[in-house]
Short mmCIF file of the C-alpha atoms (twelve columns), coordinates in Angstrom:
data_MODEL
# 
_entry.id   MODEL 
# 
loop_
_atom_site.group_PDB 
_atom_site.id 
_atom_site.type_symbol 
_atom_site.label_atom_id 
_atom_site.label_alt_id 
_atom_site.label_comp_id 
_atom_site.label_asym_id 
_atom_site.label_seq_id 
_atom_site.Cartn_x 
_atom_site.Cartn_y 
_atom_site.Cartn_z 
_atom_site.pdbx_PDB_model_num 
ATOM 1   C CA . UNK A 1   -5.400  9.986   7.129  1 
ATOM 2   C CA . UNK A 2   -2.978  8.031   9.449  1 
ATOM 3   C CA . UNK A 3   -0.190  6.157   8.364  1 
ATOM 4   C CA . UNK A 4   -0.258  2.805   7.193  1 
ATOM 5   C CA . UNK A 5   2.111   0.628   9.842  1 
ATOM 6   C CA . UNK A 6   3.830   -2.506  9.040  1 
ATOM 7   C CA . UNK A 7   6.197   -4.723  10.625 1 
ATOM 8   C CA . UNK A 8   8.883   -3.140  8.716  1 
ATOM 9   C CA . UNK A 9   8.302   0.109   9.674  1 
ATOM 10  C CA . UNK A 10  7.402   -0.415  13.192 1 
ATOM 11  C CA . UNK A 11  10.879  0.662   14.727 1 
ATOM 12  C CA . UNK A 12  10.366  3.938   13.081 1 
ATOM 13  C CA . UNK A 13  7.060   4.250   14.195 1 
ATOM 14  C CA . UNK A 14  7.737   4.022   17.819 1 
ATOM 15  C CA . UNK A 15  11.241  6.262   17.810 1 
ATOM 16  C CA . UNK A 16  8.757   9.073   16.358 1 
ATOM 17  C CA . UNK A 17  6.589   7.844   19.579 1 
ATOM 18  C CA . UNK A 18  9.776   8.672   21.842 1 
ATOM 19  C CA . UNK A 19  9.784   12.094  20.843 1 
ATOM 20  C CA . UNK A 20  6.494   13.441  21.342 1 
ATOM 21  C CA . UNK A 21  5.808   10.191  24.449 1 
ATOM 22  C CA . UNK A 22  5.972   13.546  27.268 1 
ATOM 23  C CA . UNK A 23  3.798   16.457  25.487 1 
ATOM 24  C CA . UNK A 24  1.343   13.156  24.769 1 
ATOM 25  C CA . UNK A 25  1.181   12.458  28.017 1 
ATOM 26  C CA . UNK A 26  0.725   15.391  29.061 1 
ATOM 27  C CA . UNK A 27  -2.131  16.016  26.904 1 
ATOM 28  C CA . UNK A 28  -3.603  12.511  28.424 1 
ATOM 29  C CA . UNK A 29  -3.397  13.854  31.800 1 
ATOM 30  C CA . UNK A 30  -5.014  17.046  31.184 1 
ATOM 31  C CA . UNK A 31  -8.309  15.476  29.921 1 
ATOM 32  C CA . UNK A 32  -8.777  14.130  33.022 1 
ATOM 33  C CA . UNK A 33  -7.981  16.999  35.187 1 
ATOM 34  C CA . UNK A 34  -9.266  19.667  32.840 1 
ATOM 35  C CA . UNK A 35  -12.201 18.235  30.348 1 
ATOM 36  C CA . UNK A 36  -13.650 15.390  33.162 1 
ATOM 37  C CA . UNK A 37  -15.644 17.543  35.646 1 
ATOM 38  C CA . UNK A 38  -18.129 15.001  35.479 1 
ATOM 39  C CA . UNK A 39  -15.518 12.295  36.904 1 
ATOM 40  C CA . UNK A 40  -16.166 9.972   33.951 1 
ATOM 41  C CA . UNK A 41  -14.507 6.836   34.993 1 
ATOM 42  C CA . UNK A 42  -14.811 5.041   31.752 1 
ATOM 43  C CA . UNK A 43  -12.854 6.234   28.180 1 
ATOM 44  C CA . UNK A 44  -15.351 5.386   26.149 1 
ATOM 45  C CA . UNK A 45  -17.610 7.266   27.654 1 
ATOM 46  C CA . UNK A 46  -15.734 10.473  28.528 1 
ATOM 47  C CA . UNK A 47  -14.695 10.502  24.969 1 
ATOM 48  C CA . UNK A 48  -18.305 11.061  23.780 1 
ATOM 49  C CA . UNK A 49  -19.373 13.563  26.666 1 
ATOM 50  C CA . UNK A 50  -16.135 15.675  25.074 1 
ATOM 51  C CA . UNK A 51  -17.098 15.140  21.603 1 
ATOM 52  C CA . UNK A 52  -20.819 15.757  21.999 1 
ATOM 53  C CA . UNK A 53  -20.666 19.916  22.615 1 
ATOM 54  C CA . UNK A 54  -19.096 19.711  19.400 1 
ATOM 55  C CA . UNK A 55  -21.625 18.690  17.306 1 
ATOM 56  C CA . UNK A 56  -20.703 14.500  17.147 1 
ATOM 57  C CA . UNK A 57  -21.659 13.188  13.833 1 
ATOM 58  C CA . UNK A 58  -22.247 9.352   13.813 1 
ATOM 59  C CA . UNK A 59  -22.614 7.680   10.300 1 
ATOM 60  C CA . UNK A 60  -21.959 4.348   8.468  1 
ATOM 61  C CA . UNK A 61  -19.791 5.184   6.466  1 
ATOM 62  C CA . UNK A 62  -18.783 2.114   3.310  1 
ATOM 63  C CA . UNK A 63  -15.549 2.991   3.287  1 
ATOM 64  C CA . UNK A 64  -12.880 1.092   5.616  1 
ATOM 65  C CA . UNK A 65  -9.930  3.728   5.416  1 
ATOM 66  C CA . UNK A 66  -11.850 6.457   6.246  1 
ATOM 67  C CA . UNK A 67  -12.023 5.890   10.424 1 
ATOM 68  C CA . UNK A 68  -13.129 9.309   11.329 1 
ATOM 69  C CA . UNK A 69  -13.330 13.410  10.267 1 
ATOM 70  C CA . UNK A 70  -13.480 16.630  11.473 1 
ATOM 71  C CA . UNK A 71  -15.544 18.493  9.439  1 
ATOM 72  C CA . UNK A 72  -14.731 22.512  9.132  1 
ATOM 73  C CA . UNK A 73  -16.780 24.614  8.183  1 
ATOM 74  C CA . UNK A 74  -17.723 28.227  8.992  1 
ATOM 75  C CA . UNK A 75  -15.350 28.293  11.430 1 
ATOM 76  C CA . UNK A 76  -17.090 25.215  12.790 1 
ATOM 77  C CA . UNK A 77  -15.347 22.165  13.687 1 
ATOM 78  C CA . UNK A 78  -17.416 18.973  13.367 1 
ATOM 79  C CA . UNK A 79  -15.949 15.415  14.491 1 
ATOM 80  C CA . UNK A 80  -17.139 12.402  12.329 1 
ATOM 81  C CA . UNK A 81  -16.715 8.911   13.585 1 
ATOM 82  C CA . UNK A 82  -17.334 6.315   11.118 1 
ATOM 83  C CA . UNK A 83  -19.612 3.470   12.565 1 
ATOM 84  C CA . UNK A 84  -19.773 0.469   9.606  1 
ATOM 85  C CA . UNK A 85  -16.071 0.126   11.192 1 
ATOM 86  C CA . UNK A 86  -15.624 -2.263  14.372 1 
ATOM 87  C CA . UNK A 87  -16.398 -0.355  17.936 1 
ATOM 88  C CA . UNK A 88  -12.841 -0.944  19.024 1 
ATOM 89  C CA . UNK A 89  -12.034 1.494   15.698 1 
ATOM 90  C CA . UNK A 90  -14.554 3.769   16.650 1 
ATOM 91  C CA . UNK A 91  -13.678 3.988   20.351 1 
ATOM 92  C CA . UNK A 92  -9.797  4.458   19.386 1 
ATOM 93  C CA . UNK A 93  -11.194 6.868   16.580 1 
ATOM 94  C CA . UNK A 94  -12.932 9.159   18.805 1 
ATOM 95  C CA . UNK A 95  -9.891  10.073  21.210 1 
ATOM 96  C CA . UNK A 96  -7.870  10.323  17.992 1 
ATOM 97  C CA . UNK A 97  -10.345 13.027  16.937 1 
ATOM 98  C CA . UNK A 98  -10.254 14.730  20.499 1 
ATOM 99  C CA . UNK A 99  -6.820  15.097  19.738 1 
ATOM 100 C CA . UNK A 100 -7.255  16.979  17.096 1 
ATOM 101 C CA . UNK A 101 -9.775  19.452  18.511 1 
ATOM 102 C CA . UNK A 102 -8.160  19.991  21.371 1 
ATOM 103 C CA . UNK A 103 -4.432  19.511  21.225 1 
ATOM 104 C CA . UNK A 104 -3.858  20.151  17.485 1 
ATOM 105 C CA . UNK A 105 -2.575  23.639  16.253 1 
ATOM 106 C CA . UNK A 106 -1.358  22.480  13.276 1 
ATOM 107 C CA . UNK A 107 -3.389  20.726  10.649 1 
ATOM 108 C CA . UNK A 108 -6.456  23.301  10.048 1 
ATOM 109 C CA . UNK A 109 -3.941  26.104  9.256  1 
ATOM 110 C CA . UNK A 110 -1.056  24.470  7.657  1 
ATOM 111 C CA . UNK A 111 -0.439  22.491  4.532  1 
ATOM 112 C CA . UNK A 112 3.355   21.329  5.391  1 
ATOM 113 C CA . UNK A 113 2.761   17.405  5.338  1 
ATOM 114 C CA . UNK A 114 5.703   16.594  7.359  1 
ATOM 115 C CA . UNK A 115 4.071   18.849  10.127 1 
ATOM 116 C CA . UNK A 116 0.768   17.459  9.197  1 
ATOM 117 C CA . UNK A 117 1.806   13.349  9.311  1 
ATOM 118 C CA . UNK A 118 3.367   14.159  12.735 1 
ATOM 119 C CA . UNK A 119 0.167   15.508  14.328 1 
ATOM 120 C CA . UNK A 120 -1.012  12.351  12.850 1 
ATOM 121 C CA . UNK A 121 1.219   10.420  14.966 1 
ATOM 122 C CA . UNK A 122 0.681   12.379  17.579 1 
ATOM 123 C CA . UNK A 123 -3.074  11.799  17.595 1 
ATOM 124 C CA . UNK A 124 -2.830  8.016   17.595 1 
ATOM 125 C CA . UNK A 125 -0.544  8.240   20.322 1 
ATOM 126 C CA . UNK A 126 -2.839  10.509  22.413 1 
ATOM 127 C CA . UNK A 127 -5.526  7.649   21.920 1 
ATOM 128 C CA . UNK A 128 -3.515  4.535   22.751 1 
ATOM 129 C CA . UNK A 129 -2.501  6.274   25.745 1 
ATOM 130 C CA . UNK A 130 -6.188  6.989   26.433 1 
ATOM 131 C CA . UNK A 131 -7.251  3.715   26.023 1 
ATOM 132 C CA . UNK A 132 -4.512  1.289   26.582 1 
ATOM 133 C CA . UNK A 133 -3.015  2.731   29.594 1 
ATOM 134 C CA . UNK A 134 -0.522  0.190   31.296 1 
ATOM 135 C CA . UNK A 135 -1.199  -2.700  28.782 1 
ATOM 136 C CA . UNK A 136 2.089   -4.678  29.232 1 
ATOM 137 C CA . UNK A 137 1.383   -5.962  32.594 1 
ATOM 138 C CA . UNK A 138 -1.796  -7.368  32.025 1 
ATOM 139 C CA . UNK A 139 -0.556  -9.082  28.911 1 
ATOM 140 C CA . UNK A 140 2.055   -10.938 30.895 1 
ATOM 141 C CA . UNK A 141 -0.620  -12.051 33.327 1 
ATOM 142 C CA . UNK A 142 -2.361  -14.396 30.732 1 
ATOM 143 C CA . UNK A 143 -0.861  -17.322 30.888 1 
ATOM 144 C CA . UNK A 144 -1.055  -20.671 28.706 1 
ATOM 145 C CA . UNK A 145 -2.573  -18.866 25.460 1 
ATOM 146 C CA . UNK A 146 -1.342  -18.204 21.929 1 
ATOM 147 C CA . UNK A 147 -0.072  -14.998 21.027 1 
ATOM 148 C CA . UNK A 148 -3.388  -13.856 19.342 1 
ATOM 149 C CA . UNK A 149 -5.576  -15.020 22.335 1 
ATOM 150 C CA . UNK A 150 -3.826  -12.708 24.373 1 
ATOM 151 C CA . UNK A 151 -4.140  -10.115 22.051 1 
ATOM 152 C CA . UNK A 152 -7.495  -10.395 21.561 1 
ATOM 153 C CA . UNK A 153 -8.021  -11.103 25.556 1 
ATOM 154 C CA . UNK A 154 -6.500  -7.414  25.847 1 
ATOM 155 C CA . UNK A 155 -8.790  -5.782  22.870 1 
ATOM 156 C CA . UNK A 156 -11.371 -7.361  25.329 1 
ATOM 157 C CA . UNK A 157 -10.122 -5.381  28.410 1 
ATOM 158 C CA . UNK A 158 -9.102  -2.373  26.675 1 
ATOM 159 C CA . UNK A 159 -11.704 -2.104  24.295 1 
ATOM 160 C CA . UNK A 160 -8.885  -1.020  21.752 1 
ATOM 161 C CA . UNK A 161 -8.108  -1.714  18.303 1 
ATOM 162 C CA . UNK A 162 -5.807  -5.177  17.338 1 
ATOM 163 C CA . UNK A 163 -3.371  -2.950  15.866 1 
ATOM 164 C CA . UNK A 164 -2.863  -0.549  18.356 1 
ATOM 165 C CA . UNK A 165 -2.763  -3.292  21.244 1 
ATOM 166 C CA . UNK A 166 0.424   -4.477  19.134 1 
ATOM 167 C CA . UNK A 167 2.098   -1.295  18.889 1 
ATOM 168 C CA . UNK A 168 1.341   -0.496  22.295 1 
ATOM 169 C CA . UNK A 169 2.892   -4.217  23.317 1 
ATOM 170 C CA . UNK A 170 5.809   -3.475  20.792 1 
ATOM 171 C CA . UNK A 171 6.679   -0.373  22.516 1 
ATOM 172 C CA . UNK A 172 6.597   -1.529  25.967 1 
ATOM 173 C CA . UNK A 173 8.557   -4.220  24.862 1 
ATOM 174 C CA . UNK A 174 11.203  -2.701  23.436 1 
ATOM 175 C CA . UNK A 175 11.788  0.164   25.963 1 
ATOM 176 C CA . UNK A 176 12.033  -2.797  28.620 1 
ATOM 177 C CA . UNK A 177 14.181  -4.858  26.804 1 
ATOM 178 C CA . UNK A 178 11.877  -7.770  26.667 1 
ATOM 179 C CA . UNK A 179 13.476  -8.993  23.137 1 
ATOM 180 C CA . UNK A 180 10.583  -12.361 23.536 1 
ATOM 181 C CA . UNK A 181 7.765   -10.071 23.246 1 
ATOM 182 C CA . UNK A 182 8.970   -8.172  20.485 1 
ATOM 183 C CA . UNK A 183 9.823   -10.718 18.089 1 
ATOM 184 C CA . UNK A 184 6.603   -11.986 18.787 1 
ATOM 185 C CA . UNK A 185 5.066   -9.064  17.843 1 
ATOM 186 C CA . UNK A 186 6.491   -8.065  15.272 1 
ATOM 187 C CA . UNK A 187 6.198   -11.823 13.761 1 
ATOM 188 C CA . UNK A 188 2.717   -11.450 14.106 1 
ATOM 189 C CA . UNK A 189 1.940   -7.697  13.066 1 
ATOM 190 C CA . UNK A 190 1.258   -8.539  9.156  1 
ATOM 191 C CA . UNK A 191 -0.267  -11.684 9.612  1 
ATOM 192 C CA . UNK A 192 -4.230  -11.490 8.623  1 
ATOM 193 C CA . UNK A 193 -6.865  -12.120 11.075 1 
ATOM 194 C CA . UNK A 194 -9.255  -14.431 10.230 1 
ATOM 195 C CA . UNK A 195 -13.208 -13.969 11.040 1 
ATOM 196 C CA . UNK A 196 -12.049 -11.897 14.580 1 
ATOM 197 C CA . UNK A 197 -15.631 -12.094 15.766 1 
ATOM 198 C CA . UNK A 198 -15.399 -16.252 15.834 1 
ATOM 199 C CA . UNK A 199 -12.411 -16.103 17.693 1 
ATOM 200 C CA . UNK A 200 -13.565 -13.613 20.525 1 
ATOM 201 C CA . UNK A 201 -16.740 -16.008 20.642 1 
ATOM 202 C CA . UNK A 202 -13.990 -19.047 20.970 1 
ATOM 203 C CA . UNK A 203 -12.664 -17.419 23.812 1 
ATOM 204 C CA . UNK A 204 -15.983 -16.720 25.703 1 
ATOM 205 C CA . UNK A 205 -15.554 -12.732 24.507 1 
ATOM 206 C CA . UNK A 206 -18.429 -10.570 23.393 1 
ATOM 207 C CA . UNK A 207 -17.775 -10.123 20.001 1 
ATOM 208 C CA . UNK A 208 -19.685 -6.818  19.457 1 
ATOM 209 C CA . UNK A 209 -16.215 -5.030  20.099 1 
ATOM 210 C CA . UNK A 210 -15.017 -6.430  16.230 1 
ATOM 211 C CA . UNK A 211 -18.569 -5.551  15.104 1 
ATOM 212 C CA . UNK A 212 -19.666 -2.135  13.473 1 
ATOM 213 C CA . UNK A 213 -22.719 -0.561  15.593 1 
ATOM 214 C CA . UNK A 214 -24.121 1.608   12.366 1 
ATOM 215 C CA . UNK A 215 -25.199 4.046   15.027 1 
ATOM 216 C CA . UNK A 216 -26.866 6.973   12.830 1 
ATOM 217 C CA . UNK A 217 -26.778 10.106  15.015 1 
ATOM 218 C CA . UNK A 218 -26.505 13.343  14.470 1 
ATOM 219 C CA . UNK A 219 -28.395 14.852  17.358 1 
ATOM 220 C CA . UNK A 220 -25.631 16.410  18.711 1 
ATOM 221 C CA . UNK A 221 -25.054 18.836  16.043 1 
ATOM 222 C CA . UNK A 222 -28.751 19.513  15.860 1 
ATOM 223 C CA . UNK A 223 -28.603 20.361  19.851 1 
ATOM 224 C CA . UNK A 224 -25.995 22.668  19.205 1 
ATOM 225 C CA . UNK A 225 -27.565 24.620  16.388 1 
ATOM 226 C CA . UNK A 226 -30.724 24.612  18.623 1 
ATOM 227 C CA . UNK A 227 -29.188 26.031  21.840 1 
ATOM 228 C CA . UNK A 228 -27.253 28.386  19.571 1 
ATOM 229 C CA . UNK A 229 -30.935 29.271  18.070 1 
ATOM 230 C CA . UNK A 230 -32.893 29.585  21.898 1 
ATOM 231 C CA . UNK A 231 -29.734 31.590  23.010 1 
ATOM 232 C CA . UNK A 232 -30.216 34.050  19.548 1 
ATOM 233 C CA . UNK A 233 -33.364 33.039  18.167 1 
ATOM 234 C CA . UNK A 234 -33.593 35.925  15.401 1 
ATOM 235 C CA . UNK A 235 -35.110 34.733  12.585 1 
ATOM 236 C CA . UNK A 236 -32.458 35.116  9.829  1 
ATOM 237 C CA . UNK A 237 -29.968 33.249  12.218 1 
ATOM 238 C CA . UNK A 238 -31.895 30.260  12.678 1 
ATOM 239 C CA . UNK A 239 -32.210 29.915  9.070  1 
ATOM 240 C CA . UNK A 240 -28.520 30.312  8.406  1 
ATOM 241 C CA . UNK A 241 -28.200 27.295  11.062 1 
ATOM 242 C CA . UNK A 242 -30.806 25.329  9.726  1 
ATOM 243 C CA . UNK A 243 -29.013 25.504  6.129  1 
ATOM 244 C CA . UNK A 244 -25.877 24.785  7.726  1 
ATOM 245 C CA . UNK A 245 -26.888 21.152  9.494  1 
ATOM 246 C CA . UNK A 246 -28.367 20.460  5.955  1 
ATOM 247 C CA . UNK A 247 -25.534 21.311  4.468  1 
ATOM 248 C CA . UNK A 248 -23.081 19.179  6.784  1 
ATOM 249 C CA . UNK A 249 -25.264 16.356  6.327  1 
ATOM 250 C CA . UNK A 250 -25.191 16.825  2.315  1 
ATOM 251 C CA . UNK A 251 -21.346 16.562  2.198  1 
ATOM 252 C CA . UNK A 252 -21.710 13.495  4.732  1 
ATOM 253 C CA . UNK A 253 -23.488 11.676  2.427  1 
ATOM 254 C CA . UNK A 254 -21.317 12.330  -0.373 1 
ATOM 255 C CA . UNK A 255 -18.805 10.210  1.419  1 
ATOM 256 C CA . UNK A 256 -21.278 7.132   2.092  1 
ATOM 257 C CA . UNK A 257 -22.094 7.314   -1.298 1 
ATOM 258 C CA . UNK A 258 -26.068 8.476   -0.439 1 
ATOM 259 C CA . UNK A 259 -25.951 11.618  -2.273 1 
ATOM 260 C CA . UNK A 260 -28.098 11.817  -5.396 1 
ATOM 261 C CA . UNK A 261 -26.534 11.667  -8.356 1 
# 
């Protein structure tokens, strides 16, 4: 589980940034050099085609901390993406799992949790920097708006989480010297949003960004047990698959709460 941020431990949060700000971007560039062959312009997008071949698991999930899994099992590693949360969540979710799968060497084998919490960091990072890009510029351009309008005006054009557009402001901020941004910021950062979708309608935004989708899909993991099955179809081995999707989807519903009791 990620960290909980706060204005009062933002500063640390983005001197941990400066140390890993090159390997992250380095990981950034190599999805779209390496894991885009399709040329997928769009973030959202590419992060699904990458997820898909590994057996994508989209549930509603009632449970508001829990953004996103993988799931390991078998030597199997399943992403989860939790979709009673906003979009914006699920779209910064998704590249947070990518991370994970393909960056991470850490957290499956160790149980250090300094190491652990740092490829935490690490994976939010990865997926501001997928999503966010070159935010400050675009914030500046919005003139003769509130703070919050502006931050909401660049969830709209980002499609990224409130909290992360912060950080990601913060940061810019800081390493630029703009001291006016900042404060702002981090005067802001604590203070509770109030109804979010009303106040992207306000501002002639669609709201279904702050909205959940409740998107229930797991055909990708049943495409992947199914090619594995065409590809060896004895009979014993398409049994053991067909027990393991029921199995995955078991524990899944242990964490919505579905399971029988």
């Amino acid at each position: 589980m990620s960290e909980r941020i706060t204005a009062a431990n933002l500063d640390e949060v983005i001197k941990r940034n400066e140390v890993i700000e090159e390997q992250m971007k380095q990981s950034a560039s190599l999805i779209w050099s390496k894991y885009n062959p399709m040329q997928i312009n769009s973030p959202i997008q590419l992060a699904l085609q990458i997820l898909r071949p590994y057996g994508l698991i989209q549930l509603p999930i009632d449970n508001h901390y829990l953004s996103g899994a993988i799931f390991v099992r078998d030597g199997k590693r399943i992403p989860l993406i939790n979709t009673a949360l906003p979009r914006a969540n699920q779209y910064f979710t998704a590249w947070h799992e990518i991370y994970h799968l393909l960056f991470d060497e850490v957290s499956f084998d160790h149980l250090i949790e300094s190491e652990i919490l740092m490829e935490e960091r690490k994976a939010e990072y990865f997926a501001a920097l997928m999503l966010l890009g070159n935010l400050m510029p675009y914030f500046e351009g919005l003139k003769d708006m509130e703070f919050q309008a502006k931050a909401f005006q660049c969830m709209n054009a980002f499609q990224a989480p409130y909290k992360a557009v912060l950080i990601s402001l913060y940061e810019s901020a800081v390493k630029n010297g703009n001291t006016a941004i900042a404060e702002e910021v981090k005067e802001n950062f604590d203070v509770q949003v109030e109804d979010i979708a009303q106040r992207f309608r306000d501002l002639g935004l669609d709201d279904s960004l702050v909205r959940p989708s409740y998107v229930v899909n797991v055909s990708p993991l049943q495409e992947k047990i199914n090619k594995t099955i065409r590809n060896e179809p004895e009979v014993e081995y398409h049994k053991d698959n067909e027990a393991f999707l029921k199995t995955v989807l078991s524990e899944f519903k242990m964490l919505t709460g579905e399971a029988d009791a």
